[in-house]
N, C-alpha and C positions, 0 to 999 in steps of 0.2 A: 819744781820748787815745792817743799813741805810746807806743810802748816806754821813748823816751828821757824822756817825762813819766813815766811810773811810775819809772824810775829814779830822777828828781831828787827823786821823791815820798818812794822808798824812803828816797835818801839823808837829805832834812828828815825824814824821821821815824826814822829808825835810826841814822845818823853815816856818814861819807864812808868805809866801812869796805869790802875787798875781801878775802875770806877766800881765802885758796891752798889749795886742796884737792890739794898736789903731794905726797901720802902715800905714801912708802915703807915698805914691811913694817915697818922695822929703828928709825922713829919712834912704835911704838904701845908704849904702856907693857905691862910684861911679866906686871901682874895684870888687860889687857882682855886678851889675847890667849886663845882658845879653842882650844885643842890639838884638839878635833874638826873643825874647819874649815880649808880651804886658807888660805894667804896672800892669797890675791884674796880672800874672802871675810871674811876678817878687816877687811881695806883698808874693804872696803864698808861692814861695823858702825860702822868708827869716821868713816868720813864721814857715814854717815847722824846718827852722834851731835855730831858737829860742825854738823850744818846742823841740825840741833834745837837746840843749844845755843845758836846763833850768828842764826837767823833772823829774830830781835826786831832785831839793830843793823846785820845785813850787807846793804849795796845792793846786791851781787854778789858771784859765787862765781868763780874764777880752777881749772882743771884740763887741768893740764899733761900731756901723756899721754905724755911722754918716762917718768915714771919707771912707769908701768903696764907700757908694755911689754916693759920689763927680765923681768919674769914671762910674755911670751909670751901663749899663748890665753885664760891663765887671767886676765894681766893685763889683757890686752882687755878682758875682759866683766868685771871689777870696772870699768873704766872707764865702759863702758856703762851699768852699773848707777848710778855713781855720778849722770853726767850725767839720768839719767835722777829721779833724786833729788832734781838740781837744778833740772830741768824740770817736775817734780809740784810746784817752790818757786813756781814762775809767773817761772819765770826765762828766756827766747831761750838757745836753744842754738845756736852756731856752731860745726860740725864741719868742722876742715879736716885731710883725713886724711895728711898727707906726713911720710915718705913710706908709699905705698902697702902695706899690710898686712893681711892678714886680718881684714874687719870682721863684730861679732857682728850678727845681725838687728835686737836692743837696738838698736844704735848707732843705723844707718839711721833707726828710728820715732823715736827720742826729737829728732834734728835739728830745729830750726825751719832752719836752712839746711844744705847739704851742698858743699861745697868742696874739690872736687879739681883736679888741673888735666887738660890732655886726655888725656895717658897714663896718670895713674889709673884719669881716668873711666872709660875703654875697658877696662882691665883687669879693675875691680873689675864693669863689666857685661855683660864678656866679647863687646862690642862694637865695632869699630873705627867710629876719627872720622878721615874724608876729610880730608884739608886740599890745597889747588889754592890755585893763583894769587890765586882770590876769596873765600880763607880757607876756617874749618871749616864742612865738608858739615853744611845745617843736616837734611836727616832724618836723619843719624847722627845731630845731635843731639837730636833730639825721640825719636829711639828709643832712644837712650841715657839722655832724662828718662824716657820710657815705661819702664824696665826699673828704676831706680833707686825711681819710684814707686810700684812694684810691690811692690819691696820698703819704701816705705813713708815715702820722703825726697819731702816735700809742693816743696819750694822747691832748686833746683838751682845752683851759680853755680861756671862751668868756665873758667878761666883760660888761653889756648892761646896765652900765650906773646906774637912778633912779631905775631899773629895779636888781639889782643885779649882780649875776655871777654865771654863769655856770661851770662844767670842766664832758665831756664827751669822754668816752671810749666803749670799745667794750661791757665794765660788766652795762653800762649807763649813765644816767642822774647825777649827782650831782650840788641842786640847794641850793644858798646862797641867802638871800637877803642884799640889799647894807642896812647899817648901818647910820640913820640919826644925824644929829650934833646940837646943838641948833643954831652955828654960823657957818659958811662956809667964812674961810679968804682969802684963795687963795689956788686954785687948782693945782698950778704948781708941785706941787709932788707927785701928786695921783697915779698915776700910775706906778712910780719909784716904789713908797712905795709898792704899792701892788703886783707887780712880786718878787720884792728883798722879801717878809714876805712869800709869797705865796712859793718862791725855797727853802727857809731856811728853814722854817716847813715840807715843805714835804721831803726837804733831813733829817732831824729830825728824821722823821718816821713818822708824820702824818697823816691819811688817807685824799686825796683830798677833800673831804666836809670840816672836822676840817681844812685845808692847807686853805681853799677859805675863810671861817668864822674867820678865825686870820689875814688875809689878809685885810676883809672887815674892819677891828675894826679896822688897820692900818691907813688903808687909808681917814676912817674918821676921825681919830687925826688929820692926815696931815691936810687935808683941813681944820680944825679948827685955825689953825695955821699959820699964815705968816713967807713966806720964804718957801726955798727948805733946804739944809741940816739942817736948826732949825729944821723945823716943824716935822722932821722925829720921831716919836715915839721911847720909848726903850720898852725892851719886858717885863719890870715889867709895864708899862702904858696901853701895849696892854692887858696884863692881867687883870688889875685893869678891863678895859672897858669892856671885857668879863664878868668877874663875875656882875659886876654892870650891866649889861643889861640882866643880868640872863640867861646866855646863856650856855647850861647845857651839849650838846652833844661836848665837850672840852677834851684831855686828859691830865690836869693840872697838875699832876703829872710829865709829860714829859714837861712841859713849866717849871715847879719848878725845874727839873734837868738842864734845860739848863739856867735858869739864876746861880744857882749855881756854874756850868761851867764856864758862862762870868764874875763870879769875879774875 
């Protein structure tokens, strides 16, 4: 069973329900707040009491980590905490951390995938990543998953730009390259595009290579396209782009069941 079956499982058995756990301090009612505890810690009570309250109807949990880290280190690690709440739910965690900011150890372990692009990566493992003519130096990158898994991120997936994208693990390498456009209109949801295409196919059941290659075709619609939620592709489009760029290690089959799904 994949991820994306237990999802549809969760949703037939709970309701098509997406809880936003985008908790600001200044949203918690003023007789839960505990005057002994910081702010982050507050945050954390009241998500853990929302995902207790909520876990009978919610197929997933939505945690925006813009509004965490308006609190800084403290907001971090109620972040962490929280994710990690939702990960003891039986829920895939996708961490994509841009930009680049102090992360707590929490964070790293609780990851089912870890998403940076190459200048994070290298930042946050205090490793640099080669890039030449024949793209990113793959033992920077294996000692860059080496360092990452150390700290405790099982599944790696590093975005380097004209350069393509990687997703490395213990069994290795999987290398994509980025997908060019005849027009580049605006970039503002490349990125969006590509984690959201990349979690959905792999909870799907597609193997990370296929997951990175459905992701890159995403993400170069977007950027063809002005706007953020226009520009977003549907998965009969991302398809289309796929077969028209002749790209053959695809499991189409399973993209055909799911758009059949989403009607």
């Amino acid at each position: 069973m994949t991820n994306m079956d237990k999802l549809y499982e969760a949703v037939e058995a709970r309701g098509p329900v997406c809880v936003g756990l985008d908790t600001d301090f200044s949203y918690l009612p003023a007789d839960f707040v505990d005057s002994t505890l910081s702010k982050g810690e507050n945050i954390v009570r009241f998500n853990k009491k929302l995902i207790d309250a909520t876990k009978a109807v919610a197929g997933c949990y939505k945690v925006q980590i813009a509004y965490y880290e308006s609190l800084g280190l403290e907001g971090l690690k109620a972040y962490a905490d929280t994710l990690k709440a939702v990960r003891e739910a039986g829920v895939p965690v996708m961490v994509n951390p841009a930009p680049a900011a102090p992360v707590s150890p929490e964070l790293f372990r609780c990851a089912t995938f870890f998403s940076p692009n190459e200048h994070e990566a290298a930042a946050m493992a205090g490793h640099p990543i080669r890039v030449d003519d024949a793209g990113a130096n793959e033992d920077d990158l294996r000692a860059v998953a080496d360092i990452f898994r150390e700290k405790g991120v099982e599944n790696l997936i590093v975005t380097l730009g004209g350069n393509g994208s990687v997703a490395v693990n213990k069994d290795g390498v999987a290398r994509v390259q980025s997908v060019k456009m005849p027009v580049v209109a605006d970039t503002t949801a490349a990125g969006d595009s590509f984690v959201a295409s990349f979690s959905t196919l792999w909870c799907a059941g597609l193997p990370a290579r296929q997951a990175l290659a459905f992701a890159s075709h995403a993400a170069a619609i977007t950027v063809s396209r002005p706007g953020a939620i226009p520009s977003l592709p549907t998965l009969a489009e991302v398809t289309a782009l796929l077969r028209e760029r002749g790209y053959e290690d695809m499991d189409y089959d399973l993209l055909a069941q799911l758009e059949e799904k989403s009607k």
